[in-house]
N, C-alpha and C positions, 0 to 999 in steps of 0.2 A: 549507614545512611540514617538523616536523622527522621523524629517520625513527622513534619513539617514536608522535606523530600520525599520520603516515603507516602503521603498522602499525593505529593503530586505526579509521581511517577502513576497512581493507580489512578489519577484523573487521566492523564496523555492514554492508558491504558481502555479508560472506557471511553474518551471523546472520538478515540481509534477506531474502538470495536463497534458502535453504535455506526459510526459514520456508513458502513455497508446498508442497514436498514433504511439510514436517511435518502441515500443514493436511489434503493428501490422507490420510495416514497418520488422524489425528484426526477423521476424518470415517469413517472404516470403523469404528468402532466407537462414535461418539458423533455425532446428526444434528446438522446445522446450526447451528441456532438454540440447542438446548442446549449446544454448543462455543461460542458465542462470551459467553454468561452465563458459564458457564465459567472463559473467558478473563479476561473483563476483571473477575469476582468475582476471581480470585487476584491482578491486576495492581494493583487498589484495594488489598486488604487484606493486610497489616495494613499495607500504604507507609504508606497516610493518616494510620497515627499516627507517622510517622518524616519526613516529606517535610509542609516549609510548605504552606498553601495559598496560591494564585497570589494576589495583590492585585488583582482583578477582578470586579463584579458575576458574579451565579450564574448571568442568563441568559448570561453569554458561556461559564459552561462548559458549562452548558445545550446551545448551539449548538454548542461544539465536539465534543461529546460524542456529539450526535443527527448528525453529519454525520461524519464521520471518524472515529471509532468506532464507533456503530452502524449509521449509513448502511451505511458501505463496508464493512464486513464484514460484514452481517446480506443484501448482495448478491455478496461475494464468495463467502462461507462456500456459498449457495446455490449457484451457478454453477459451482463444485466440484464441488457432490454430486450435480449433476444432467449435468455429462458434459465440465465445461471443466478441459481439464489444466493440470497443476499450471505447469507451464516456459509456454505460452502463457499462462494465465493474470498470469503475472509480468511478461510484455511489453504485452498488451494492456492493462493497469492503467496504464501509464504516461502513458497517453490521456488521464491526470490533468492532466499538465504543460498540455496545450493546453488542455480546456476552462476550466482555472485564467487561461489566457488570454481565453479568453469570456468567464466572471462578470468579469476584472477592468478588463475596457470594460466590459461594463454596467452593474454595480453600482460599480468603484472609479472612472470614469471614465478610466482608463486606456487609452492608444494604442496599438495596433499597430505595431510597427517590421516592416521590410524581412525579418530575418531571421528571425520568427516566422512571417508569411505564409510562406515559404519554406518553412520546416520543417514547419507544420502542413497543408501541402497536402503534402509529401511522406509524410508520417505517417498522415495521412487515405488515403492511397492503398495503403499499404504495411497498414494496419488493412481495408481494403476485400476485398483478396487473401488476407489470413486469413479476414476471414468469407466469402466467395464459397467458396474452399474446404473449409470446413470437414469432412462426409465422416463419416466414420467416425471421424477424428480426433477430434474436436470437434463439441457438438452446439450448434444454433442458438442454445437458449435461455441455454446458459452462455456463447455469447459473446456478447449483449445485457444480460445480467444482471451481468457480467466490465464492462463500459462505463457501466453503472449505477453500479456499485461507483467505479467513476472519477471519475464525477461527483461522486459523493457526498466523495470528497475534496476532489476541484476545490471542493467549496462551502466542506468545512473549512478549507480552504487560504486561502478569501476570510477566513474568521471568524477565523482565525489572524493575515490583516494588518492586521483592523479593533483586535485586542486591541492590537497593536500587542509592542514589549519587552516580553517575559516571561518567566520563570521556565520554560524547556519541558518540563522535570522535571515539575515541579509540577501544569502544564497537564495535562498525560500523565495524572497517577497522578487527581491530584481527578476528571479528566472520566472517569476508567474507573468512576466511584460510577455514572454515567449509564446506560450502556449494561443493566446486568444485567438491570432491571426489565422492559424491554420486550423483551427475548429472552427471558425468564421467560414471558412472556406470549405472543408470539407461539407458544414451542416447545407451551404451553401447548395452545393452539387450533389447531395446526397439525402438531404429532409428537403431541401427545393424551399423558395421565397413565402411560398404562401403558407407552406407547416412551420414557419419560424416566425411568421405575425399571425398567427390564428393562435400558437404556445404563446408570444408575447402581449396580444392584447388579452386574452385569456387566461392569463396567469393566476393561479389561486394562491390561498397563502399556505398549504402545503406546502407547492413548489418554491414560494419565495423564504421560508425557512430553510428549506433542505439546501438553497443558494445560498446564504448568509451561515447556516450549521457550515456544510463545504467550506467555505473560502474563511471564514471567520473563527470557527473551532477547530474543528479537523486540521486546516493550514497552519494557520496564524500560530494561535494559542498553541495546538499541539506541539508544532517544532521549537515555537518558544521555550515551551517550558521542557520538552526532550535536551534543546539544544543546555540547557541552564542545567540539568542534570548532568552532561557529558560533562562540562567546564569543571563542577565539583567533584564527580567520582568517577573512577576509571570505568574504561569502555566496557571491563567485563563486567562489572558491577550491575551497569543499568540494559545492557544488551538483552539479559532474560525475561526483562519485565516485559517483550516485543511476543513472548511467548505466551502471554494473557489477551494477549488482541484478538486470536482466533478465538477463544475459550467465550470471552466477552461477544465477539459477531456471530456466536451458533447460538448462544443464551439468547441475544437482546431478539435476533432471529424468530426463533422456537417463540418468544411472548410475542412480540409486535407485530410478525406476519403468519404467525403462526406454522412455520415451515418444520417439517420433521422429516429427521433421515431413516434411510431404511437400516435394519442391524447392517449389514454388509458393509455400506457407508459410515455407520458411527465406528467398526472398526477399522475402515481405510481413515476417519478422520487420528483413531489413536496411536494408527502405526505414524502419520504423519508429525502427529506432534512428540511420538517418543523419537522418531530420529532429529528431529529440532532438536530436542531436550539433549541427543546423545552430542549430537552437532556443538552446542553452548559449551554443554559441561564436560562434554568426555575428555578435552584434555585437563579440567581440573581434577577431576577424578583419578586420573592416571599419573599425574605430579604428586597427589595426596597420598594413592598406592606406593609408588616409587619412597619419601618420605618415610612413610612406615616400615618400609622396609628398609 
């Protein structure tokens, strides 16, 4: 990778890892569900008229939309505002990688190798010791609601390999038209009329950054420049650098909101990230063994 790429792969890496902090920040002043119509109202408009639409029936943007963008944030967004920190929250989410393991035996047919069992039982173990702790740190229901949010990816993630090559740009901006309607509706029935003009005419410029940071960097820019990564080097190439987003959301964490885990925690976050890490590499490692011998 050149070091031009290599700079930008470690920008997508911290516009990622920040984006958890910004969330808490836009959630103090804007609830949930009206944050992420929010979001992905600004991340749609006006792209849609500047950025193709993907060459693909509507129900696939449909699905990508309803699962990976409003799935996982209409549970993360929650799980937030109800007690799950911003830096755990960024590791726990990761829990994507494996159940994306799950749908893709059941639904793609897909095998288990050696070093996914591996990782996912070490992962599963290392996730177990953050929720058993939880405490005062963290409250129960944002870190169930945190694992929801995960899943909801892990399904994007399947509906992502059934589209198969695609425009990811494109995917990004058209599936953001999805999501506003039913956060419209939920904030509707659930923040009620008068807590969504008391957060709109009320609006600080905290929250109207953390809306433009969301839809603008995190979205926009991120997939952009993710998506531009994939086209030039193979998937396993750039897949590890996804491994630095939690490392980045417990750092940017620990300074900006000042959140700190207990030891118990810092080592469920390490088992966590060592079965990622086994999950990425362990079949390179095991072709490199092989080779050598």
């Amino acid at each position: 990778m050149s070091p031009k790429d290599l700079l930008l792969a470690l920008v997508v890496v911290v516009a990622w890892g920040v984006n958890f902090v910004v969330i808490k920040v836009g959630l103090h002043g804007v609830p949930p569900m009206l944050l992420g119509a929010l979001r992905f109202l600004l991340a749609a408009i006006p792209a849609v008229f500047f950025v193709k639409r993907p060459q693909l029936p509507w129900r696939w943007l449909l699905a990508y939309g309803a699962t990976i963008s409003f799935g996982q944030f209409a549970f993360l967004f929650t799980a937030m505002y109800v007690g799950m920190p911003a830096g755990l929250a960024s590791l726990v989410l990761q829990a994507q990688a494996f159940f994306t393991l799950l749908f893709a035996v059941m639904f793609l047919h897909e095998r288990f190798r050696a070093q996914n069992v591996i990782g996912l039982l070490i992962a599963a173990g290392g996730l177990a010791v953050i929720g058993l702790e939880g405490g005062h740190v963290m409250t129960l229901a944002g870190f169930v609601l945190t694992l929801c949010a995960a899943v909801s990816w892990a399904l994007g993630n399947i509906v992502t390999k059934k589209i198969g090559k695609v425009d990811l740009v494109g995917l990004v901006v058209w599936a953001s038209l999805i999501p506003p309607l039913p956060f419209l509706v939920l904030s509707y029935f659930l923040e009620g009329p008068q807590r969504i003009a008391a957060a709109l005419t009320g609006i600080g410029g905290s929250s109207i950054f953390a809306i433009v940071y969301l839809a603008f960097i995190a979205t926009l820019l991120g997939y952009s420049l993710w998506s531009r990564l994939l086209s030039r080097y193979p998937a396993s190439q750039v897949a590890p650098f996804s491994l630095l987003v939690p490392i980045v959301g417990l750092a940017s964490a620990s300074l900006f909101l000042d959140e700190h885990l207990s030891t118990a925690q810092i080592a469920g976050a390490v088992l966590v990230m060592t079965g990622l890490a086994v999950n990425v590499f362990g079949g390179w490692v095991v072709q490199r063994a092989a080779s050598a011998r």
